[in-house]
N, C-alpha and C positions, 0 to 999 in steps of 0.2 A: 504494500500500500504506500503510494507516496504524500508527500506533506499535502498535495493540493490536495487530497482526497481528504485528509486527517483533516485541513483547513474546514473543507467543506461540511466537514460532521460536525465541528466545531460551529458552525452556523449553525448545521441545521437543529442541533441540539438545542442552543442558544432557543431559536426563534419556536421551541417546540417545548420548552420550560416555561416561556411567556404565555403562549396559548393556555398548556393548562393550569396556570394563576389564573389566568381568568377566568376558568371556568372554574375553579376552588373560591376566587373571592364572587362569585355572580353567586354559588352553591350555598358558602358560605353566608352571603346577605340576606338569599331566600330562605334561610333553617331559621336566618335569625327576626324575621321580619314578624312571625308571629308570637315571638316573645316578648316583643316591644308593644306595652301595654297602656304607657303614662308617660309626662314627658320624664320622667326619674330613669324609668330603662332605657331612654334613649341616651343620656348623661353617662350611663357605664358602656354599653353597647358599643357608641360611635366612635368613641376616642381609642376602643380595641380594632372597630375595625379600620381605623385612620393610619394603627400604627402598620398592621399587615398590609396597607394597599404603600406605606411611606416604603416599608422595607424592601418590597418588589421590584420599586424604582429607585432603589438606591441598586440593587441588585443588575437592576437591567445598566446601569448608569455603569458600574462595574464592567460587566459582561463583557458589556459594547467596547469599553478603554482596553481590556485585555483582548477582545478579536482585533482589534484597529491593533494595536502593537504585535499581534499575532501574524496577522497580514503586513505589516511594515515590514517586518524579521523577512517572511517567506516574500517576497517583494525584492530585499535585499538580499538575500540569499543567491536570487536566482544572477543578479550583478557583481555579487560577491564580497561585497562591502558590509559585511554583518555590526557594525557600529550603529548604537542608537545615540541620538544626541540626546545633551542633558534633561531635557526637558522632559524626554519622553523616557529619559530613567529614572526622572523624578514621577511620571505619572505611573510608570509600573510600579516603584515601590511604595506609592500613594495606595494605588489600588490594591498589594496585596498587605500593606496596612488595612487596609478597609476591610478586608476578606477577613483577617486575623481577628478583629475586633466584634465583627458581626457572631463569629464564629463563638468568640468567647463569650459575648456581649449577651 
């Protein structure tokens, strides 16, 4: 199997974790729609599900900055130049700070 192949499963995984969040928080919102009774359930309710729909996008936010560097590497690979500039070694160890801390968090 070569990288372009590996690359491409890497998307398509990517974009097939996205799909089903959404169909876990759409799942998620219907289970919860008839426990919400008074405005006091919606006060516990929403701020849980505020936080699972923030995580997903911080998630997807993630994702995207390590395919985008994924794709630069094999980009650059194929030129032979495997050097990333500072910035973008700042955004990888950015991002897998972020992975680290969600993970522990």
């Amino acid at each position: 199997m070569d990288f372009e192949k590996k690359l491409e499963n890497l998307f398509t995984e990517i974009h097939d974790k996205q799909r089903q969040r959404d169909t876990q928080i759409s799942t998620l919102i219907s289970e919860l729609k008839p426990l919400i009774q008074d405005i006091g359930d919606v006060t516990v309710i929403v701020p849980h599900i505020k936080s699972y729909l923030d995580l997903g996008v911080k998630n997807d936010e993630i994702l995207v900055k390590l395919a985008s560097l994924v794709s630069k590497v094999a980009n650059t690979k194929e030129s032979g130049d495997l050097i990333l500039t500072d910035e973008e070694r700042s955004q990888l160890l950015s991002a897998i700070d972020d992975l680290s801390e969600e993970s522990n968090g």
